[in-house]
FILUMZA-572454 format. One record per residue (C-alpha): x, y, z; residue in one letter. Coordinates in steps of 0.2 Angstrom, whole numbers, plus 2048, in hexadecimal, padded with zeros to 3 digits. Layout:
XYZA/...
END
This chain:
C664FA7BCX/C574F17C8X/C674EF7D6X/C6B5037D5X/C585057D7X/C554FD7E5X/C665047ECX/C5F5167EAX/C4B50E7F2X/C55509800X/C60518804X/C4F521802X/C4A516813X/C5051A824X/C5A50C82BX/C4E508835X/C4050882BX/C4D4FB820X/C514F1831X/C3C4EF835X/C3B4E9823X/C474DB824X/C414D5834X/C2F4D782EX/C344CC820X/C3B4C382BX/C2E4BF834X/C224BC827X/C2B4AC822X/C2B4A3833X/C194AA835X/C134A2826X/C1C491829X/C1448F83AX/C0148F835X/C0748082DX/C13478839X/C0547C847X/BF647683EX/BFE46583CX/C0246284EX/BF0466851X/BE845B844X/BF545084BX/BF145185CX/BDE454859X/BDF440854X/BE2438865X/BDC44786FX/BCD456871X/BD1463863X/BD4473866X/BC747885DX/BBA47486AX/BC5478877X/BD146A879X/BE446E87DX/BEC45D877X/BF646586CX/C0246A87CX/C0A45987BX/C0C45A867X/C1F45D862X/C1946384FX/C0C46F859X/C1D475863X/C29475854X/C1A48284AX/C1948B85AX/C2A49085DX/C2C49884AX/C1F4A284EX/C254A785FX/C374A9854X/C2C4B2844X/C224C0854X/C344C385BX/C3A4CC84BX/C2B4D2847X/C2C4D9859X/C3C4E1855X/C344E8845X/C284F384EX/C374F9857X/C3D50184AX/C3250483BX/C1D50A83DX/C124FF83EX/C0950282EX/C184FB826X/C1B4EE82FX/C0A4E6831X/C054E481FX/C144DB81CX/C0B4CE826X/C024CB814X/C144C1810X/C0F4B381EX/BFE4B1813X/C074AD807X/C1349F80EX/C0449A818X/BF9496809X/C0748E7FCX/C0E48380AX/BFB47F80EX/BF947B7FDX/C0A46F7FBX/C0946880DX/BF7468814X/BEF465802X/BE4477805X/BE24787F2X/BE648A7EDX/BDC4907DDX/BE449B7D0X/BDB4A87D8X/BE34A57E6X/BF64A67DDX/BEE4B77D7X/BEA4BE7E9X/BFC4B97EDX/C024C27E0X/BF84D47E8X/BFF4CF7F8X/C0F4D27F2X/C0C4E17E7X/BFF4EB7F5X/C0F4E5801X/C1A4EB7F6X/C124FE7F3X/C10500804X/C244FA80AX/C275097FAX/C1C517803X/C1E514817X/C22522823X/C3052482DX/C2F51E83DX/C2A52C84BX/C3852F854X/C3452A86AX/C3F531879X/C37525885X/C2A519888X/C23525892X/C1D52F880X/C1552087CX/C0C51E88BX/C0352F888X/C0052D874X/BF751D878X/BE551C878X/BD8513882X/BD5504880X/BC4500888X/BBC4FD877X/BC64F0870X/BC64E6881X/BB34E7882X/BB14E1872X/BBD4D3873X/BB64CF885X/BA44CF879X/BAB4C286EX/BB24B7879X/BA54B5886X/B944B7879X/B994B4868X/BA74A686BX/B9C498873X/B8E49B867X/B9549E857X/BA949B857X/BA648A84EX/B9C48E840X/BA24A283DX/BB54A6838X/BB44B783FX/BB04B4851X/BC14AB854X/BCB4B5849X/BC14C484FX/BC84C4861X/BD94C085AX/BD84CF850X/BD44DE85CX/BDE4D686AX/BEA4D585EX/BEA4E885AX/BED4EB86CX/BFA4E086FX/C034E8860X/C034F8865X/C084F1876X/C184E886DX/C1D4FA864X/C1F503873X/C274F287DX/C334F486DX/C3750486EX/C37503882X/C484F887DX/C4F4FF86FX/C5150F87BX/C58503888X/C634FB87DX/C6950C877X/C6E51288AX/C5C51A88EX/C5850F89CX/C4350D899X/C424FF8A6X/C4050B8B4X/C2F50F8ABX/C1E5088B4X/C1950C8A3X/C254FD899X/C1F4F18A6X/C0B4F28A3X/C104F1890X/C174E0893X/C0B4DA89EX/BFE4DF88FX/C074D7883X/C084C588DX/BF94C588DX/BF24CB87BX/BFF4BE876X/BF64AE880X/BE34B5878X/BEA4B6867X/BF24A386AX/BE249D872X/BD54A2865X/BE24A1854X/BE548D85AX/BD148C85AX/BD1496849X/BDE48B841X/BD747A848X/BC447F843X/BC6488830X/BD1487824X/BE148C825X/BE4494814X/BD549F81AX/BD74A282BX/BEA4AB827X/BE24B781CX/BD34BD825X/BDE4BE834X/BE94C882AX/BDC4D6824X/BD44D8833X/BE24D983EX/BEC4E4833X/BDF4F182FX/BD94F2844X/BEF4F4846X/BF1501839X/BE050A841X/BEA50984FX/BFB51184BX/BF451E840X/BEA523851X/BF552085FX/C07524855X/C00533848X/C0A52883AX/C0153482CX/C06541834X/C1853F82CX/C1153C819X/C0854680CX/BF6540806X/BFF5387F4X/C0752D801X/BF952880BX/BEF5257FBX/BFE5187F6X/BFD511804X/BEC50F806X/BED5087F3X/BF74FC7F9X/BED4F7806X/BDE4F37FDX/BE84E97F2X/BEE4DE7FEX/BDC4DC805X/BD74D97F5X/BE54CB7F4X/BDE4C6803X/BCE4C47FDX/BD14B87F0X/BDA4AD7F9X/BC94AC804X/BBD4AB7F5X/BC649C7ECX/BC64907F9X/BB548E7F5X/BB948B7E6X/BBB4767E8X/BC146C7D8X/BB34647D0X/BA546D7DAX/B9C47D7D5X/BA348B7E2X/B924907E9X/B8E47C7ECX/B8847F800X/B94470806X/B9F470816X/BAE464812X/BB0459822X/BBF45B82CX/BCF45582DX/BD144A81EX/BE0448816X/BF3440816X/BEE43B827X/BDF435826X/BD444282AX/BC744D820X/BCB45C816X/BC446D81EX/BB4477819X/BB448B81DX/BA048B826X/B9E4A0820X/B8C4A6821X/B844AC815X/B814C0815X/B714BE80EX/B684B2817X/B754AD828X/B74499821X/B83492821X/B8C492810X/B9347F814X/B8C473822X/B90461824X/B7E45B821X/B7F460810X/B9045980FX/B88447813X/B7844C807X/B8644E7F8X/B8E43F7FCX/B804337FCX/B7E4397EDX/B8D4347E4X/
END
């Protein structure tokens, strides 16, 4: 009976919507696996050389570093192909499946202890996921890249505040606040995938015998691409190499995913093609991966055998190799302290 259900779901879905699914899935599986991979080549690297962190580029010569780097360059090829062929609201929150992979194998392999709150934010990842995969539109059908080219938007105001970020905010407070490095990743990010889509779709007409490379158009989309792609790589190695990892994926996720699905409801019209009980689902869904999100953020305060609130920063980079486990330095929203800092750190542990 569950088999002939999801038969009659899936003949409900436009094959492409079902080929951007797979691939999204896909991708979410290498995605996740290289956080980890790449964050031990740079804890690795970070032992004999300058961390990435504070803007050291050891990690260059570090084979793990590579080996995480090229399952994500394998996980953002599908889920390049993804955007050519389903919307990108249904494709991007599927990203909440790398989360997920990101935080269990942190948990098993970098010794990131995931709270049961943290199993239960998983569990909403999947089931926001899930209603939103159940309720996605079809995809808008494009003759050329050309279309594209004339639904996008400008894009001034996301380069200004990137451009903000990186030149004022990174230097003073990129160390101690999560969401300056994740920050620029994020609206480049937004960009860059709305960028991909119409690269994506640039080839899928190619590929189908509508030659789009004659196109100045498909060109500038590549070149913005390129480089989105080496601003998200610079600032997520800093992100990975300075916070937490089980952290970082999430709030990455959130942020990027709602600036892309801004996006592509703007630049695409994707609600255009539904009716307001599926735009509800969807935003249902939504929040409940962003409420998944959440509590895989809120429990890594949550330290066994200290109260949640105690204002400690772990040291870094202790663990199986000899390093110090991480702390997450988030201000507080009610005074701008630091919730963690390394001289309390000491102060607790001359205590014991």
């Amino acid at each position: 009976m569950g088999g002939a259900r999801l038969g009659r779901w899936v003949e409900g879905m436009s094959a492409d919507n079902v080929k951007g699914l797979l691939l999204a899935l896909s991708s979410s599986l290498f995605i996740g696996a290289s956080f980890i991979v790449k964050k031990k080549g740079l804890k690795k690297a970070g032992a004999s050389g300058v961390r990435a962190g504070v803007g050291g580029y050891s990690y260059l010569l570090e084979p793990l570093w590579w080996a995480g780097m090229t399952a994500m360059i394998v996980g953002e090829i599908a889920n390049f192909a993804a955007y050519a062929f389903a919307p990108a609201i249904l494709v991007t929150p599927l990203g909440a499946l790398s989360i997920i992979i990101s935080a269990v194998l942190a948990h098993i392999i970098l010794r990131e202890k995931l709270h049961i709150f943290g199993i239960l934010g998983c569990i909403l990842c999947v089931v926001g996921s899930t209603s939103i995969v159940l309720h996605a539109p079809p995809e808008r059908q494009i003759e050329s890249v050309a279309e594209v080219w004339d639904l996008a938007t400008e894009p001034g105001i996301v380069l200004a505040a990137a451009f903000v970020l990186i030149f004022h905010f990174v230097p003073q407070y990129g160390q101690t606040h999560i969401m300056v490095y994740i920050g620029v990743c994020s609206l480049v990010g937004s960009l860059s995938v709305m960028s991909v889509k119409a690269l994506g779709i640039a080839l899928k007409l190619t590929f189908s015998g509508m030659n789009q490379l004659v196109y100045s158009q498909t060109w500038v989309f590549l070149l913005v691409v390129v480089a989105c792609i080496v601003t998200q790589m610079n600032y997520l190695n800093k992100a990975l190499d300075t916070f937490n990892t089980a952290v970082v994926s999430p709030i990455y996720y959130t942020m990027f995913t709602s600036l892309t699905i801004l996006a592509s409801v703007i630049m695409f019209k994707d609600w255009d093609r539904q009716d307001p009980t599926q735009i509800v689902t969807e935003m249902c869904g939504f929040v409940t991966i962003l409420s998944g999100t959440f509590l895989l953020h809120k429990t890594k305060d949550m330290v066994d055998g200290l109260p949640p609130n105690l204002p400690i920063r772990l040291p870094k980079h202790t663990d199986e190799d000899g390093y110090a486990g991480e702390g997450i330095p988030l201000r507080s929203a009610a005074d701008g302290i630091p919730l963690r800092s390394p001289r309390a750190t000491e102060s607790f542990r001359s205590t014991l």
